[in-house]
Every structure is written in C-alpha cells, then in structure tokens.
C-alpha positions as CSV (number, residue, x, y, z in Angstrom):
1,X,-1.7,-23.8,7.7
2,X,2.3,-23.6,7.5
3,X,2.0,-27.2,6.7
4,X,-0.5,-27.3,4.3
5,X,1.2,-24.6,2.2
6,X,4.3,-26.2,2.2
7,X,2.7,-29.2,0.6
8,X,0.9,-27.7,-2.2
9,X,3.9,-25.6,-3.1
10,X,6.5,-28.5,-2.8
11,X,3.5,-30.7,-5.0
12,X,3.5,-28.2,-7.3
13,X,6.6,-28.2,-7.9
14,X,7.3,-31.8,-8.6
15,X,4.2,-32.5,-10.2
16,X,1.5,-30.7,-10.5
17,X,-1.6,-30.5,-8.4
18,X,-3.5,-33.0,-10.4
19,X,-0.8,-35.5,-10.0
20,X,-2.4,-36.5,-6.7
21,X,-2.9,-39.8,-5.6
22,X,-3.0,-42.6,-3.1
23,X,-1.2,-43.1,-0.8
24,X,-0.3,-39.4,-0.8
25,X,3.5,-38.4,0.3
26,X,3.9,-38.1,4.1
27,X,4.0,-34.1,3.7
28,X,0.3,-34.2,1.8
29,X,-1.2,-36.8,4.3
30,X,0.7,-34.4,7.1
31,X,-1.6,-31.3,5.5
32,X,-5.0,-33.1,5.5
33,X,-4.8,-34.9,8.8
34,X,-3.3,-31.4,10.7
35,X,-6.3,-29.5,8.5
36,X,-9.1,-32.2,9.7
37,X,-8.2,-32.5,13.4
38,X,-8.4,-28.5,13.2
39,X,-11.6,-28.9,12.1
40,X,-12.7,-31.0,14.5
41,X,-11.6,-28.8,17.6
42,X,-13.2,-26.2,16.3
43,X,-16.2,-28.3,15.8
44,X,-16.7,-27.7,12.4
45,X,-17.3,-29.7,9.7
46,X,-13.5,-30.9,7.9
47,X,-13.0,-31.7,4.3
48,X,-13.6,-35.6,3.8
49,X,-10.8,-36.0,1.6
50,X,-7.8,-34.0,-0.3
51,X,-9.8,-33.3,-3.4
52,X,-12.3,-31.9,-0.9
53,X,-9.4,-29.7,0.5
54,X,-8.1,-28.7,-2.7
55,X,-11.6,-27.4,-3.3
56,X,-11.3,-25.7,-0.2
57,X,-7.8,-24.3,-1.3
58,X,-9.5,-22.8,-4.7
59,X,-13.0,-21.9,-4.0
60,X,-13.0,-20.9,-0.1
61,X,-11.1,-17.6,1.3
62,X,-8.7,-18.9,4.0
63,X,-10.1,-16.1,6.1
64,X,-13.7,-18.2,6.2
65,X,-11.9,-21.7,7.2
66,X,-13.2,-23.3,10.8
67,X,-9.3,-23.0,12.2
68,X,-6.9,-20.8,13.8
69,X,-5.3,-18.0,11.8
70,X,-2.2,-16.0,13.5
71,X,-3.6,-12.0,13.3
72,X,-2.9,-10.0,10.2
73,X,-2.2,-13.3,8.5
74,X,-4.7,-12.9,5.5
75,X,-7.1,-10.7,3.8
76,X,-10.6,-11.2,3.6
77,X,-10.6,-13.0,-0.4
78,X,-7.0,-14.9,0.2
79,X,-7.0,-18.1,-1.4
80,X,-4.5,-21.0,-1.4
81,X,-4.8,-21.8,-4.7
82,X,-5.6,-20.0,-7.7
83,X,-9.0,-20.7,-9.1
84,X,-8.5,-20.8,-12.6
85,X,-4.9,-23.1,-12.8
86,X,-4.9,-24.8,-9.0
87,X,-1.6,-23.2,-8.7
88,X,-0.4,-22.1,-5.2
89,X,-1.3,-18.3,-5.0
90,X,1.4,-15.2,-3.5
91,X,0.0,-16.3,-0.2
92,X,0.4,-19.7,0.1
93,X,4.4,-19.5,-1.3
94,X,4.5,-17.0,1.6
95,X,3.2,-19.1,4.0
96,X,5.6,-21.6,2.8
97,X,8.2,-19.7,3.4
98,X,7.5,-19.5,6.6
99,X,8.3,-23.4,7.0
100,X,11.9,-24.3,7.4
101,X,11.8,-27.0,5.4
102,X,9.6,-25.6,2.0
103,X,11.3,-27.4,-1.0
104,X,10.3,-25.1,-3.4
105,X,12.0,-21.9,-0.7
106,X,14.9,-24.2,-0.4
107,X,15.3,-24.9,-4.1
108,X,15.6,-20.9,-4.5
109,X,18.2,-20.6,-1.9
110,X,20.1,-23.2,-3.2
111,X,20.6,-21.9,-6.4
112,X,21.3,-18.6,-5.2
113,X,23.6,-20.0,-2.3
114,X,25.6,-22.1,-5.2
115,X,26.0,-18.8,-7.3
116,X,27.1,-16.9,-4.7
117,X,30.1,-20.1,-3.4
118,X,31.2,-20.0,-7.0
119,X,31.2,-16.3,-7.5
120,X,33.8,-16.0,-4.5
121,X,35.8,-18.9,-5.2
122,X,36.4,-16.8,-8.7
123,X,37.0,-13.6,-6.5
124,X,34.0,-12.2,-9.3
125,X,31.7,-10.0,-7.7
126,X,30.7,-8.4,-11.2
127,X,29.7,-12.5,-12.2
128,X,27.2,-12.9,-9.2
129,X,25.6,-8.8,-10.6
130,X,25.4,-10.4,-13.9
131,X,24.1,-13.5,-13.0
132,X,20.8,-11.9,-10.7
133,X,20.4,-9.5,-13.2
134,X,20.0,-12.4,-16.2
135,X,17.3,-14.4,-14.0
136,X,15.6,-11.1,-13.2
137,X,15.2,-9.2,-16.9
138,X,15.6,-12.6,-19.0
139,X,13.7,-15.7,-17.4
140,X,13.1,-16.9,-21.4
141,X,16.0,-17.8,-23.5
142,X,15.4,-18.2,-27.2
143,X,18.6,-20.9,-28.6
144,X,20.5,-17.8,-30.3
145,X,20.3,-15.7,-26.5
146,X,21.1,-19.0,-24.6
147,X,24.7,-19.3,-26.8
148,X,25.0,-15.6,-26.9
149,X,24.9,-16.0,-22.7
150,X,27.2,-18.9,-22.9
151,X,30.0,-16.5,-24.6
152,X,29.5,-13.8,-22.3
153,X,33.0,-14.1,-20.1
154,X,31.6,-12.4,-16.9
155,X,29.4,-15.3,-16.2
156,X,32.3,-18.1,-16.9
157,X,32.0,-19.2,-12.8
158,X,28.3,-19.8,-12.9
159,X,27.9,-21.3,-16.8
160,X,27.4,-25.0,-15.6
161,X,24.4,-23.8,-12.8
162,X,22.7,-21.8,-16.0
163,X,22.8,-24.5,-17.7
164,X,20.9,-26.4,-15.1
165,X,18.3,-24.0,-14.2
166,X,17.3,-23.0,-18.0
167,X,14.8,-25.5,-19.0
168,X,13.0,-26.8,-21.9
169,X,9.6,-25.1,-22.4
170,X,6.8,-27.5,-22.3
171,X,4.4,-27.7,-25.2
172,X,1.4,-26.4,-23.1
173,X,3.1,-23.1,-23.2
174,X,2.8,-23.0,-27.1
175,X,-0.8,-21.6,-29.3
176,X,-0.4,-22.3,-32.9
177,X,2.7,-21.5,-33.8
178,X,4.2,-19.8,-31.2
179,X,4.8,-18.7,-27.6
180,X,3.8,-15.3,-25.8
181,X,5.6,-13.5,-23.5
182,X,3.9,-11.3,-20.6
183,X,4.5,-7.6,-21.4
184,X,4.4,-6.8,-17.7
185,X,6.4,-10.1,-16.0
186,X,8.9,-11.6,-18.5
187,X,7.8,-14.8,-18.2
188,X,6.1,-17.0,-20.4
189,X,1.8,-16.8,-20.4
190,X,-0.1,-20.1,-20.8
191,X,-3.0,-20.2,-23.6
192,X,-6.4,-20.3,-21.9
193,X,-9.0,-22.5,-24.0
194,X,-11.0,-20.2,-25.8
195,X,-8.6,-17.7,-25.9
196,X,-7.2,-15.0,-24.0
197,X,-3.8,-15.8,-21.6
198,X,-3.1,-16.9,-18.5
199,X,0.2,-15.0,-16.1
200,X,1.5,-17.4,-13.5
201,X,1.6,-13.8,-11.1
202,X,-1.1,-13.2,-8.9
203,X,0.2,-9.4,-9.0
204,X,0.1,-9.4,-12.6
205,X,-3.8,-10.8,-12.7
206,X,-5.2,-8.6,-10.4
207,X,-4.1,-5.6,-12.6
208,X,-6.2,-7.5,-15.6
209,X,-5.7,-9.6,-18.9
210,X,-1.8,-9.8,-19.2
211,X,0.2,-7.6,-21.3
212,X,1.5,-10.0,-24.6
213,X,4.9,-8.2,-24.2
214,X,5.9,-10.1,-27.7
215,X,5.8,-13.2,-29.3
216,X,8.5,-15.9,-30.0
217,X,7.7,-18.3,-33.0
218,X,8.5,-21.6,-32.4
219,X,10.4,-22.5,-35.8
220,X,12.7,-19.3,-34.9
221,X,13.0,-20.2,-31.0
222,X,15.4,-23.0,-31.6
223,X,14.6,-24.7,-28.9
224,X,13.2,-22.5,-26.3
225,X,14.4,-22.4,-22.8
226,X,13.1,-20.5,-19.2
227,X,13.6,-20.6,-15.7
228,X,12.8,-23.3,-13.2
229,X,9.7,-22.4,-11.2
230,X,11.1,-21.9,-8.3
231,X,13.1,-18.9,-9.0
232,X,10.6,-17.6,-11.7
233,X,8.5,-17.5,-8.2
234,X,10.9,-16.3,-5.8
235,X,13.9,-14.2,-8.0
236,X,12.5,-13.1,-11.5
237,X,9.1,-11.8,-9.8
238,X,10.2,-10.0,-6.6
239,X,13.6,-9.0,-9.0
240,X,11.7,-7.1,-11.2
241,X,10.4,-4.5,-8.2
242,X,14.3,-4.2,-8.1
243,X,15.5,-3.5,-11.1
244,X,12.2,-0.8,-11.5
245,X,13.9,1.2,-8.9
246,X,17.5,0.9,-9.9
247,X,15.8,2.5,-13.5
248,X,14.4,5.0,-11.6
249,X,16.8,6.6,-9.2
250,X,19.3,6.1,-11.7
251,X,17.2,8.7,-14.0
252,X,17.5,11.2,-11.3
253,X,20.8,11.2,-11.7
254,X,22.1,9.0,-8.9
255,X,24.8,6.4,-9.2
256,X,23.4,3.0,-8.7
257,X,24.6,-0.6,-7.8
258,X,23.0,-4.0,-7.5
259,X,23.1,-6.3,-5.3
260,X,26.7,-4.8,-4.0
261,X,29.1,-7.4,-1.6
262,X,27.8,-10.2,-3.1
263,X,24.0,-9.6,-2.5
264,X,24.7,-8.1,1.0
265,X,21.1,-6.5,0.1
266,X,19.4,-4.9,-3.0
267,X,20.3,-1.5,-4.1
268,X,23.4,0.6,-3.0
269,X,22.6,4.1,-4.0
270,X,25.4,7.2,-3.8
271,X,24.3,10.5,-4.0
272,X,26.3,13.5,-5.6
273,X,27.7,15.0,-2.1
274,X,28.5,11.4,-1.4
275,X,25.9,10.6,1.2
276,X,24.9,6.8,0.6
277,X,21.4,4.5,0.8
278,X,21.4,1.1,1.3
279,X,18.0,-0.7,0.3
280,X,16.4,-3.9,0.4
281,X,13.1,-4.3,-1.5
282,X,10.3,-6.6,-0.6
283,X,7.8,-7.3,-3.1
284,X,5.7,-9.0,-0.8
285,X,1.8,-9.6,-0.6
286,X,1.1,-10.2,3.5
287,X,2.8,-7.6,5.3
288,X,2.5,-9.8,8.4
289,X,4.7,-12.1,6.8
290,X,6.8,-9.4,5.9
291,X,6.7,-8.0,9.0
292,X,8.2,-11.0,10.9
293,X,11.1,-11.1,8.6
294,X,12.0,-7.8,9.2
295,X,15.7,-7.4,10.1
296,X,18.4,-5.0,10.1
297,X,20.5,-4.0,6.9
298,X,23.8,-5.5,6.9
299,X,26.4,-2.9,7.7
300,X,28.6,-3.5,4.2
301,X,28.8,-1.9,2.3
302,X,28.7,1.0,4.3
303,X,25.9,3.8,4.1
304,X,24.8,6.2,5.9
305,X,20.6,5.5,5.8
306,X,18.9,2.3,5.2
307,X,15.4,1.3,4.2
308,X,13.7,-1.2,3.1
309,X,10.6,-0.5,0.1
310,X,7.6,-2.5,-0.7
311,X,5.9,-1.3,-4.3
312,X,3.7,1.6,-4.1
313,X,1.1,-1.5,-5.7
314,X,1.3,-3.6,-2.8
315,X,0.5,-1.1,-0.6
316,X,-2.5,-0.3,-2.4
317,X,-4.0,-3.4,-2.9
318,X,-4.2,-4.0,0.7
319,X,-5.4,-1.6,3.9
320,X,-3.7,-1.1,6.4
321,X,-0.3,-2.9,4.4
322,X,2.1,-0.7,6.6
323,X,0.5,-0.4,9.9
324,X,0.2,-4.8,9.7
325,X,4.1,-4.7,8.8
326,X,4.8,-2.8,12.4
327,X,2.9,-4.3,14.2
328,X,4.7,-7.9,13.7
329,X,8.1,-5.9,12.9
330,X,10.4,-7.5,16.1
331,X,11.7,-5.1,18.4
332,X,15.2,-5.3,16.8
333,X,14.0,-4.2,13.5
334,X,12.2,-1.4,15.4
335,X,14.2,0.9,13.5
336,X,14.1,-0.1,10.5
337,X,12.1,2.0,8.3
338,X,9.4,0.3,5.6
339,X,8.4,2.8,2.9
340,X,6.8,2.6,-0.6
341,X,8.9,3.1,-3.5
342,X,7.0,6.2,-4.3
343,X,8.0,7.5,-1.0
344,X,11.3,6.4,-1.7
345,X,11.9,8.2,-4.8
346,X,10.0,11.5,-3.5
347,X,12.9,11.4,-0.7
348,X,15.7,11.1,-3.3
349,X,14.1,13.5,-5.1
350,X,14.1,16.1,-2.1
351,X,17.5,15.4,-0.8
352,X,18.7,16.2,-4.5
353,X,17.5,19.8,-4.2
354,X,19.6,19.7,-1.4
355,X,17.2,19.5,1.5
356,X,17.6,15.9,2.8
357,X,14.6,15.1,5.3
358,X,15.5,13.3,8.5
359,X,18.5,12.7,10.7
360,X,21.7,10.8,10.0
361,X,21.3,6.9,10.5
362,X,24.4,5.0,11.8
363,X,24.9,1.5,10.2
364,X,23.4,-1.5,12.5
365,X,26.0,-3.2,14.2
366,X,27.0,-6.6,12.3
C-alpha cells in the first residue's frame, strides 16, 4: 500500500492522474503488479488494469480492499483518492510518507532543508521565522505582494528559493474574471462546473462547502503567483494548526516564538514566572501513522515540559484518535505526551492562575 501511495502522490505531482499512460513509469507498474499479486494471495479478485485501480483508489474504502492492512492503519470510509478531483486524499500523502523515497515528501524537505543551509550560512535565524511564516499565512501572492516580499530585508538569504517555489497560477483556477481564495485554508479553490468550489484539503471538505475567504480579480492580480504543491500539502496545511495556537496562547498573555533554533520544533512558549513549553504540532489524519513517528522533543532550546498537540478537529473526526496514537507510539517516545490543542490551552490557562497541573519534566537527552 506504501508503494502504491507513493505512486499516486509522486504522479500527481508531475502530472496529473489523468496523464496516465503506457508504458506506465517503473514506480506506477511497481503499484499495480504489488496491488494484483496481493490480490491473488488473498484469492480475491485484482483490478485488471490501472484505470481499474484508480477506480478502486476513488470509489472503494481501502478498509474493504482483498489485502493486508497494518492495524489502526485506516478508518472504515478512507479513500486513496478523492472522489470528486482523483487527487491523492490526507491518507494516501501519509502513507507516502511513510516511504523513503516519496518525491512529493522529498520535494518538501528539500525546500525546507535548503532554507534552513541558507539561513545558517547568513547566521539569520529571524530569516528562516519569516520565511515558514510566509509559506504558512500567504501561499497566494498577488504581483504587488510578491515585490513587496522581494523588498522585505529579513528574507534577503532565501529570495532566490522564493522565487522558485512561487508559481504561476494555472488558468483552471480562474471563474470569470477572477480567482477565489478559501476563507478557511489560504489557498486557492478550483471552480466546480455548475458552480460551487472545490478545496484541495480533505480537512477543509469534510467541514462542508469552502469558505470564499476573498476574491482576487485577475486584471488587478498582475500575474498571480502560489505555492508548489508539495508544500501547499505538507507546510501551508499542517502550518496553519501552528500558527492557530501561537494566536491563541499568545492572547493569554504568554510570550510566544516560532519555530525557535532554526525549527528545532514548533512553538516555544515562556510563561510569566519563567517556566517554559516546548511543542510540536501534528495536524495529522491517521494517528497510527502519527503514532510511529512519535519521537522525543529536541532538548534546544531548553524547556522545562514538552508536548506534542494534534487539533481538537482531528481528534474528533476519528474514534479512538489518541488511544491508536499509543498504541503504535515506540517505547522511546513513551513519554511523550499527545494532547489536543484544547487540552493544551485549558493547561496554560490553569498554570496561569498559578496552579500548574503535573510534575516537572526534564528535557530528553540529545
């Protein structure tokens, strides 16, 4: 299943789902031969060809497919694919992500990797803040923002890597005379025939039609620009659980950083008296997945609790979302506490009024 996730998401990528023909690159063929032999041990019935697969990707939980599943792994109405665009759902980029050698995962931590070599080199720390925060609140860039970000100073070591990853809008984005932006996401919806918009989030669908946040005219847009896919996917969408929180334990009065050390993990929070959070938040759909990728906090900055928060959302949209996530946590992330961000802000809130709940937790070792 690893394998046939990582194909649709890497396809996806490159060229769309449609764009699939014979002969089919090694990595498709790889999918459909692993998915058929499957089949065949289980002695079921396989799909008789990719389009058949596909079909199975769109129209057929992965929960009801004749193979193997590791436990936890999906829900019972998990698709691959989404059934109205045939793009890959939350769970198949997670399952991709899971394989080491996901092209769309890779393309992600490239980028990121690249900001953060030419952030150091330039001994700017405040330039790598400023450069998450851009891809996570501003994944669209009209011309007039796009030069405004090109004189801002504090982003002068990664100019030349925005300029690569801000890309011409396509024209399928644009009804009439003009673009919409999701109210809830950032990003840019797609015009549905008949009406109506399409979000590229699974989050953002399930909650119902998507939010148009506002709307860019294209004679005023100058030349519209947004994000790559790949870190619309993996950085504006799980950045914007981040930035939520940084709002909202800053209004309680606490003082906040991002992505402190260079990204050494999410949110470094410092309470009055001094005492000091470190969190890492995972907007993540499969808690199994999660679960697995559970790790220690990095002991720098220094703090003196650590936790890593899932949205309160996430939580409810699946059973049993926390109990999965401990039960595939590895034994040396035993320790390592997964709350909501509800809970989380109900404990800032009650260590504020000066009753702090719990013991003292030394930083991991490094």
């Amino acid at each position: 299943m690893r394998t046939l996730a990582s194909a649709l998401t890497a396809l996806d990528a490159a060229t769309g789902l449609e764009a699939f023909t014979l002969p089919y690159a090694p990595e498709v063929q790889r999918a459909l031969d692993r998915t058929v032999l499957a089949c065949l041990e289980r002695g079921a019935e396989p799909p008789v060809s990719l389009p058949d697969l596909l079909s199975w990707c769109r129209e057929r939980p992965v929960a009801d497919w004749p193979v193997v599943l590791p436990a936890d792994a999906v829900g019972p109405g998990d698709l691959l694919l989404d059934p109205d665009s045939s793009r890959p759902t939350e769970l198949c980029h997670e399952w991709a992500e899971q394989t080491q050698d996901s092209a769309l995962a890779l393309r992600d931590r490239e980028i990121i990797r690249a900001a953060l070599r030419l952030c150091h080199e330039h001994g700017e720390e405040d330039a790598y803040t400023e450069f998450r925060r851009l891809l996570v609140t501003r994944p669209v860039l009209t011309a007039a923002e796009e030069f405004a970000v090109s004189m801002d100073h504090v982003l002068d070591p990664v100019k030349e890597l925005l300029r690569r990853i801000y890309q011409p809008v396509p024209e399928s984005y644009l009804r009439n005379d003009g673009y919409a932006v999701c109210g809830r996401c950032l990003t840019l919806l797609t015009p549905l025939h008949g009406g109506g918009w399409w979000c590229e989030r699974d989050r953002c669908r399930r909650l119902g039609p998507p939010p148009v946040g506002h709307r860019i005219l294209k004679e005023e847009a100058g030349g519209l620009l947004q994000l790559e896919r790949p870190l619309r996917q993996f950085v504006t969408g799980p950045g914007r659980a981040e930035v939520e929180l940084e709002v909202r334990l800053s209004a309680l009065g606490l003082r906040v950083r991002m992505w402190p050390a260079y990204d050494a993990y999410d949110v470094h929070v410092t309470f009055p008296d001094g005492w000091v959070w470190a969190v890492d938040v995972k907007d993540w759909a499969h808690p199994a997945f999660l679960g697995r990728a559970a790790r220690p906090v990095p002991p720098e900055p220094p703090y003196d609790e650590a936790f890593w928060v899932v949205p309160q959302a996430r939580v409810d949209d699946r059973p049993g979302y926390l109990a999965s996530y401990e039960r595939n946590r590895p034994a040396a992330a035993r320790n390592l506490p997964l709350l909501t961000d509800t809970e989380l802000i109900a404990r800032a809130r009650t260590r504020m009024r000066g009753s702090r709940p719990g013991g003292r937790q030394e930083a991991p070792d490094a």
